[in-house]
Structures are given as C-alpha cells and as structure tokens.
C-alpha positions in Angstrom: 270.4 36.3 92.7 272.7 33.5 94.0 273.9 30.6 92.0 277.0 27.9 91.8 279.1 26.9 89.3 281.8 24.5 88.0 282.1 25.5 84.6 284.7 28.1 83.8 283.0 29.3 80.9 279.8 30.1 82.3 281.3 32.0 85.1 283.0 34.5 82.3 279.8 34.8 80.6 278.1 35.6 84.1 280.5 38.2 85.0 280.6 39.5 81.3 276.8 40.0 81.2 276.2 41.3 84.8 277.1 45.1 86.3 278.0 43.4 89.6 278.8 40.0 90.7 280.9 38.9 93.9 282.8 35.2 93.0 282.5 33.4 96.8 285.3 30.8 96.4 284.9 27.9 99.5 285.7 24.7 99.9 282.5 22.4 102.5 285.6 21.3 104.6 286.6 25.3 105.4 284.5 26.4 108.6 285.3 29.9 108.0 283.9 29.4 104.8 280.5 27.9 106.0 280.3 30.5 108.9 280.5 33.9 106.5 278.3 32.2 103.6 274.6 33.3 105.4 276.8 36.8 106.4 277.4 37.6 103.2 274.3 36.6 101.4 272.6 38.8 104.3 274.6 41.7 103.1 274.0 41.1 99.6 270.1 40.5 100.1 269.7 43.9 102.6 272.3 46.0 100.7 273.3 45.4 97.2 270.1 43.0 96.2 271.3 43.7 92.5 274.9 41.8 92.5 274.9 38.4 91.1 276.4 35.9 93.9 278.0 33.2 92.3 279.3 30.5 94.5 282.4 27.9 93.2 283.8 25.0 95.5 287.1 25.3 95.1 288.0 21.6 96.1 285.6 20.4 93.3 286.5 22.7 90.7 289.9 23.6 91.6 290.9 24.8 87.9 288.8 27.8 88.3 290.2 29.3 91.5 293.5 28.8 89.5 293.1 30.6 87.1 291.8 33.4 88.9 294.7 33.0 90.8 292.1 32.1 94.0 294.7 29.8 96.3 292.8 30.3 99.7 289.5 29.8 100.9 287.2 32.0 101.4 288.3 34.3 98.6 285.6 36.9 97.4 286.1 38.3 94.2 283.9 41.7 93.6 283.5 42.4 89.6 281.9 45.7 88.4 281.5 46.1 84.8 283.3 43.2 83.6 286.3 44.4 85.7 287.6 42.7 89.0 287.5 45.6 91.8 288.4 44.2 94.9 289.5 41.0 96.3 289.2 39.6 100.0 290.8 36.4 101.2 290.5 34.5 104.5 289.5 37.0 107.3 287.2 38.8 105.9 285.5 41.7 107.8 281.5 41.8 106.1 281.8 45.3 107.6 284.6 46.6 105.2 283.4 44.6 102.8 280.4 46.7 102.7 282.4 49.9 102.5 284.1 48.3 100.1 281.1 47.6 97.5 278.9 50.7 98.2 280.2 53.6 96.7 280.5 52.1 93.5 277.4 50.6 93.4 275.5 53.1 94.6 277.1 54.8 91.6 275.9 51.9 89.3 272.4 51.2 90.5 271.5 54.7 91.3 
C-alpha cells in the first residue's frame, strides 16, 4: 500500500483514517534517499504489509516537510493511530527500524 503525495490535506486524511502509516520524506537529488527507498518498501512488504507508505518529495512540496517540522532528507515519520510514534532522519538503520515498528504493530494487527 504505497502512494505519493503533494497535498497536505490528503496526507492528514491518510494518516487520520489508517492504524499505520510511515511518511518517507526524499528529495530525487538525495542518494541516500534513492538507495533506502526499495529497503524500506522490502521491509514494509515482508514485515508490516498492513502500513500505508506514503511517499512526499520534499524539494516539490517543501511546505509539507515544514510543517511537520521534516528539514532533512530522508526523514521517516511512523504514525500509529493517528499519533506520530517514531521519527528517523538521515542514517537510518532498516534494522532498528524494524525493531522500532514491531512491537506495536504486532499489537495492532494481531
């Protein structure tokens, strides 16, 4: 369940109506950003296939990362009922961010 968007409300409506969705803020001129896209949809797809993945370019649509208060890419936002629960920026580790995500939505989905 992956999708992109550049319009702010949406996004609020998405995480409002959803138990789980990760924000993936990136920009296309961010390699890092490129390189851990496919890692992170690999995790999602194998692990936690029932959080919403919602991408937003950052360069495009720079009033959304704003105000989330998003200033570096990648930033990951993880949102459980409503509610942000964790936020990784830059060097991200797809390793703790699976420790991160799993006991709470194994609690969710279970």
């Amino acid at each position: 369940m992956r999708q992109e968007t550049g319009n702010i409300e949406q996004l609020q409506e998405i995480i409002k109506s959803n138990d789980a969705v990760m924000l993936y803020f990136y920009n296309d001129d961010c390699p890092p950003c490129l390189s851990l896209r496919p890692k992170v949809e690999a995790l999602l797809d194998n692990n936690f296939p029932e959080m919403k993945l919602v991408y937003v370019n950052s360069k495009h649509h720079p009033e959304i990362p704003a105000s989330y208060g998003v200033f570096a890419n990648p930033t990951l936002m993880i949102f459980f009922d409503g509610k942000e629960f964790k936020r990784f920026s830059k060097y991200i580790s797809t390793s703790e961010l699976h420790q991160a995500i799993e006991r709470y939505y194994n609690i969710i989905f279970a």
